[in-house]
N, C-alpha and C positions, 0 to 999 in steps of 0.2 A: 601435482602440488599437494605433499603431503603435510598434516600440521599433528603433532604428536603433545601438545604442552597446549595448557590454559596458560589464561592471564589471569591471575589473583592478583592483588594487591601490590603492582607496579612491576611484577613479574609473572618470566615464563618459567608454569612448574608445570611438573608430572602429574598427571590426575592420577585418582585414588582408583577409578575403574579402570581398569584393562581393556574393556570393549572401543571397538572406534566404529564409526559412521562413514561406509563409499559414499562417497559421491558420483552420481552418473550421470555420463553429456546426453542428456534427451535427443539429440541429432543420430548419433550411432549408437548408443548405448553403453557407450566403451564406459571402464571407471577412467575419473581424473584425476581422482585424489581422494583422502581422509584426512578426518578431525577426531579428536575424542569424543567417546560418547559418554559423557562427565555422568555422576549419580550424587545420590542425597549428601553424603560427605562434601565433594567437591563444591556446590553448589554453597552448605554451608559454610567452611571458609571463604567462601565469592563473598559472601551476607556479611561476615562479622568484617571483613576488611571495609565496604563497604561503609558498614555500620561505625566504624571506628574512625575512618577517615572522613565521614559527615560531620563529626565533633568539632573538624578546626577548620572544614575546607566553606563548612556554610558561614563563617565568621571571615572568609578571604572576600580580597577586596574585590571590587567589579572590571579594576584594570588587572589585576593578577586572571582573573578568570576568560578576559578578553584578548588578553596578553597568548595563553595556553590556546586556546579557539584560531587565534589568526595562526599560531604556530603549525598545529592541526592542517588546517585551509591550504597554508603553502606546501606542507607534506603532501599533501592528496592530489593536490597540484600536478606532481613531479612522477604521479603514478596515473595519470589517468588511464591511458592505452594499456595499463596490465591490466588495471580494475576494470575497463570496459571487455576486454581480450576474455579476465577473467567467467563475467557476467555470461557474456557470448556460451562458453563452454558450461559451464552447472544451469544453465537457466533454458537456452536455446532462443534469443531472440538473435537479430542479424546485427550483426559489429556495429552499423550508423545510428542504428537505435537505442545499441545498449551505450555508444558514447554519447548521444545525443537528448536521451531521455530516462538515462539510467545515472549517468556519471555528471554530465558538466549544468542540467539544473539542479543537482541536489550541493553541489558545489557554491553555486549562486543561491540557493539556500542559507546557507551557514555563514555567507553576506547578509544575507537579508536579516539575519536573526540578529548580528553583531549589528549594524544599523536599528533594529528595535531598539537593542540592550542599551542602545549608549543615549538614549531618549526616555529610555520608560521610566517613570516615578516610581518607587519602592516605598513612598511615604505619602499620605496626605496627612496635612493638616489641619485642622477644622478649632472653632474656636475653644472647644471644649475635649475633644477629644482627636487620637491620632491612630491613621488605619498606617498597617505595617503589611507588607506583603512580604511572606519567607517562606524557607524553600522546605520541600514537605516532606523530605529524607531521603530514604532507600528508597532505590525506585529500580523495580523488577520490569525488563524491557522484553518482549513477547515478540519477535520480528517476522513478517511472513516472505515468501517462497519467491512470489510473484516479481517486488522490487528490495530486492537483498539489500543491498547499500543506500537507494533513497528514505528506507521505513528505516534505516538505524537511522540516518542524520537528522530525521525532523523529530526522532524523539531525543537522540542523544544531546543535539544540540543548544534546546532550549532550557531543558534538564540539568545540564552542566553549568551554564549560563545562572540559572535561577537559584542554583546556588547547592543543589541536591548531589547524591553520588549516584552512581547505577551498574546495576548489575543486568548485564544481557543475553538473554539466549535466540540467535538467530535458527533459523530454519532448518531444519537437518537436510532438505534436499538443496540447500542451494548457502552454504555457510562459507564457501573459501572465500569468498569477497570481504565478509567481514570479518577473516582471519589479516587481509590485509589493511583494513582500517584500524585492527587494532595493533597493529605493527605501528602505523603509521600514528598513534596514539602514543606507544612508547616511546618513538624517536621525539615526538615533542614533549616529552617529559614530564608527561602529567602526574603533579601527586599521589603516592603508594595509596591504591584504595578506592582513589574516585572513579574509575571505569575498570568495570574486570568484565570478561568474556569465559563463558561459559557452555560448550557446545554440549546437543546432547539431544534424548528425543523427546517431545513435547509432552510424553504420560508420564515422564520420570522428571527430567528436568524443569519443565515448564510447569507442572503440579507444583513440582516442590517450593518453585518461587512462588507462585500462586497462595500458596496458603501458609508460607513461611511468615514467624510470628514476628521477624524482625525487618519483613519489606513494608514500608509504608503504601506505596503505591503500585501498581498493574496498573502499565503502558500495551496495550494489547493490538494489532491489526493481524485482522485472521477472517475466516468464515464468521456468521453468525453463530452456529454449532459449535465452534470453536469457544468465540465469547460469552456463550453463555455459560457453556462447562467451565470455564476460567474464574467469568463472577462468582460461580457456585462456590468453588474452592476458595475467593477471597471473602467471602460475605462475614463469613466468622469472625475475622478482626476487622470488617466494618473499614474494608481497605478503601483507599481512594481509587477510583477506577477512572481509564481513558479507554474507550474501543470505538473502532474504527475496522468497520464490518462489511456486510455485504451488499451486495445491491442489482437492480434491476432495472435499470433506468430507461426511460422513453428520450426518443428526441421526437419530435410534434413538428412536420411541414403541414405549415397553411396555405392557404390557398394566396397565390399569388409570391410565395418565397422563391427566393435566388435556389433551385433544387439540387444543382450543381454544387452548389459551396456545402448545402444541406447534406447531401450524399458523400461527399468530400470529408466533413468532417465526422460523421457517423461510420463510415466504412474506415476509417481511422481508427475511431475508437475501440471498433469491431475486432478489427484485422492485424493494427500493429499489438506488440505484446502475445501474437496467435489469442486478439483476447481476454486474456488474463488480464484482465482491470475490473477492479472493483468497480470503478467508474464509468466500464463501457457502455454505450449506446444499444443493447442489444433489444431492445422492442422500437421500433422504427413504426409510426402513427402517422400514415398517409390521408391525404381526403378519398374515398370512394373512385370517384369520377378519373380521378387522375393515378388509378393506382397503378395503371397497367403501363402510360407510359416513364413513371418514377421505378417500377420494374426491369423495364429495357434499359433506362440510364446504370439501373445498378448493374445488369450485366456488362454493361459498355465501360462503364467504369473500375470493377473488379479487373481486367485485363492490368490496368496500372501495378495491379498489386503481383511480384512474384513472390512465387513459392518455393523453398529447398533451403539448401547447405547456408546452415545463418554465418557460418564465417564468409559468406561471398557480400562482398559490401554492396552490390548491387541486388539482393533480394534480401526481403524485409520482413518475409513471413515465415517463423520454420516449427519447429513439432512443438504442443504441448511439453509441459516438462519433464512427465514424467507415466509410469505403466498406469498408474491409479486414475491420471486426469487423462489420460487417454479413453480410458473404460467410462470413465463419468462423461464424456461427452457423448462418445460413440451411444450411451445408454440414450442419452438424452435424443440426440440423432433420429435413432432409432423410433424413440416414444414419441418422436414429431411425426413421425407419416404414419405410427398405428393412430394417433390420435385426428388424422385427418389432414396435416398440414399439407403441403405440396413440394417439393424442393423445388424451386427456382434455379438454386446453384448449388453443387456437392453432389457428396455420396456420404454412404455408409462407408466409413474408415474402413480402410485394411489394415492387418498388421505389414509392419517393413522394417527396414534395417533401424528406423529410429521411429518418434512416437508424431508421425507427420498426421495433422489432418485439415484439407483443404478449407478454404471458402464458401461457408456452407450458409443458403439462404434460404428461408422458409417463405412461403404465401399464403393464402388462405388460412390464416394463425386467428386465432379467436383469443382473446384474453385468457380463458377459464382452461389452456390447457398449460398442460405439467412445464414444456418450452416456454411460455411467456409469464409464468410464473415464479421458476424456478431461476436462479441463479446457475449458469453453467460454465461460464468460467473458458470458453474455447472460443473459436474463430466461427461463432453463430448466431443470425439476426434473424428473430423473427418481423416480420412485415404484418402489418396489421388496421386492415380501412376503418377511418370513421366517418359518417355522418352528418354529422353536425361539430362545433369548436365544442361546445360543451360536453356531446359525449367524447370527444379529444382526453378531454382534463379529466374524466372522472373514467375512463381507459388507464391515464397514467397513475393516477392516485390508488388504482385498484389494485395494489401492492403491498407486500407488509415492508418493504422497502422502501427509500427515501436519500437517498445519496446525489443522485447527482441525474443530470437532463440538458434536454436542447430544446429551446423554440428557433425555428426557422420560418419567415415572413415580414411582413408591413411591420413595420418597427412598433407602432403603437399597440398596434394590434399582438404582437408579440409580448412587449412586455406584459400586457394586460393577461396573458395567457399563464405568462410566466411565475406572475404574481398569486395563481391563483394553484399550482405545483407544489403539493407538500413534500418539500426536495431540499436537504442541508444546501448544494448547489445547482445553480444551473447557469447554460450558457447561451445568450441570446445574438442569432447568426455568427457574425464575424469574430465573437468575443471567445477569448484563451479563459480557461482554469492558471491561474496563477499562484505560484510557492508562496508568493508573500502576501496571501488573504487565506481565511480564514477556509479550511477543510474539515468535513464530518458530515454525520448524516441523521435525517429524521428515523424515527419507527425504529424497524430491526437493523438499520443500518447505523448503528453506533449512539455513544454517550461523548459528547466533546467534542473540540477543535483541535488542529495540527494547523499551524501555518503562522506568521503573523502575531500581532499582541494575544490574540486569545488562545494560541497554543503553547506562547510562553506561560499564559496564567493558570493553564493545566497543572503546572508546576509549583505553583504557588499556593500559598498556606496564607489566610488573611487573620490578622490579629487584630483585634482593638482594645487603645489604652488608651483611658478616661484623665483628663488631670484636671 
């Protein structure tokens, strides 16, 4: 699957750089395809089409714009099994997950937003004065590796909606998906300018948006390391910023929780993805007393999970994506048993034909080391007793992170727990993370919302006239 042409300004043109970007299937290593790897020129006509189609498209109507969005929705429709097929190959999750949590809720997304759009007030009144809510221009889109095509649609979607243009540069390891969303963008006819794609690597391309004088905004979802180098480069023009960062989140069993649903949904978090969520479960906060037999459930229950060839729709766990997060886990791996920890479940990775690393569970993890500290990004949970419920919460809060958590227990007793989690979200037992509520996080884990009214007003610029 090779892609040779950007998208500028309602067309497929030749980029100004010669160079392109493999793409490699994390399972075997094979290449699958190339994209251009666009530079400062390319990137600049992205800006000015961009820039130029903001003049009449943020004056179009909300059924013209709604009109474009459902047309969009029925395209993507009619490609799910490529884009999922797609996902499977550059990314390396297993086929059911990447249709099942990759493709068809980000789908149900761009319902969810079209149901906002056709409710949301763009005007209040007041007797004296009137708040205008408009859309805030060029908007430089930052997509990360992890979920290729879900992180385009919850920024492109409500972006477009709000009345802005945008210009996007998806991930260099993982960018054919969203060479066919923006396929799938031409066929629906969008206005020359409002959406251009821009592939490329993130010190050239991604810089350039970043501190280019004519994007208004940076749409960012990446590492923290990432985000911060990002604000750096927009600070100069006092950009508007959205990021959507890292994390390290606790799920908290209490005493007397359903352990089984707890462990269920935590080895979930952990394991499908190989982990790679920003939002996984990976510090697991047991009571003391009960840790050893919530240990044996985790091996009993790990067995559910298989491992290997992610095109097999019957296993759901396959390699990291790539040589770099291979070596960044294996490090981490590693620094867990110098630092004391114990492995319950795993090894230390080997290399193999693709970039595979098992189900790896840590014990004996203490807060203050580098594993429950760090964000790692793999298929690794460290286990961790506590005490008492309140050294629980003030275990979880000991993070410079704040994205996302589980309480599992006595429902009252949970919430009360939950409430007291400095965490953009959390989810109490039985309860899902939902597209159409509000996503982000406290601390180092981001500025903003995705999801929902408040990810549409990311997008929004508020004006007030006096009369």
């Amino acid at each position: 699957m090779n892609f040779d042409k950007l998208y500028i300004n309602g067309e497929w043109v030749k980029p100004h750089s010669k160079e392109i970007i493999e793409v490699e299937n994390p399972a075997n290593k094979e290449i699958i395809g190339s994209v251009p790897a666009a530079d400062e020129e390319d990137v600049n006509l992205a800006v000015a089409a961009a820039k130029e189609a903001f003049k009449t498209w943020q004056f179009s109507s909300m059924d013209t714009r709604i009109e474009l969005i459902n047309k969009l929705l029925e395209e993507l429709k009619q490609q799910v099994d490529l884009m999922a097929e797609t996902i499977v190959k550059e990314l390396g999750c297993g086929i059911s997950f990447a249709k099942n949590s990759h493709v068809l809720p980000y789908l149900d997304d761009i319902q969810n937003h079209l149901n906002i759009i056709g409710d949301y007030e763009f005007q209040e009144k007041h007797e004296d004065y009137i708040i205008f809510k408009e859309p805030v221009g060029v908007i430089g889109a930052l997509t990360p590796w992890n979920y290729p095509l879900g992180q385009i649609i919850k920024k492109l979607t409500p972006a477009l909606l709000a009345g802005n243009t945008l210009v996007l540069k998806p991930s260099q390891k993982t960018p054919l998906v969203a060479f066919l969303l923006t396929e799938a963008i031409d066929r629906a006819n969008f206005p020359k300018g409002v959406f251009n794609l821009v592939s490329g690597r993130g010190s050239e391309v991604g810089n350039v948006l970043a501190k280019h004088k004519d994007i208004d905004m940076i749409t960012f979802t990446g590492s923290t390391k990432g985000g911060i180098e990002v604000s750096k480069l927009a600070a100069d023009d006092v950009k508007r910023m959205s990021l959507e960062l890292g994390g390290k989140s606790a799920a908290i069993i209490l005493k007397g929780a359903d352990k089984r649903l707890a462990l269920m949904k935590t080895l979930d978090k952990v394991y499908l993805n190989t982990g790679q969520s920003c939002s996984a479960y990976s510090r697991l906060l047991v009571p003391r007393d009960e840790k050893k037999e919530i240990e044996n459930l985790i091996l009993e229950m790990t067995k559910d999970y298989k491992f290997g060839d992610p095109a097999d729709a019957d296993r759901v766990i396959g390699p990291v994506s790539s040589q770099k997060q291979f070596d960044k886990v294996s490090y981490y791996i590693n620094k867990g048993i110098e630092e004391g920890a114990k492995l319950l479940l795993g090894e230390v990775p080997k290399e193999s034909k693709g970039y595979f690393i098992g189900p790896t569970v840590f014990t004996n993890v203490t807060n203050d080391m580098e594993i429950a500290q760090n964000e790692i990004f793999g298929p690794v949970l460290s286990v961790i007793p506590y005490d008492s419920v309140e050294e629980a919460i003030e275990i979880a809060n000991d993070s410079v992170y704040g994205l996302s958590g589980g309480v599992f227990g006595p429902e009252e007793k949970a919430f009360e727990v939950a409430n007291k989690i400095r965490t953009g979200t959390i989810v109490i037992n039985n309860g899902s993370q939902l597209h159409k509520a509000p996503f982000g996080g406290f601390k180092h884990s981001g500025i903003g919302r995705e999801g929902g009214k408040y990810g549409l007003e990311e997008f929004l610029e508020i004006k007030t006239m006096f009369i």
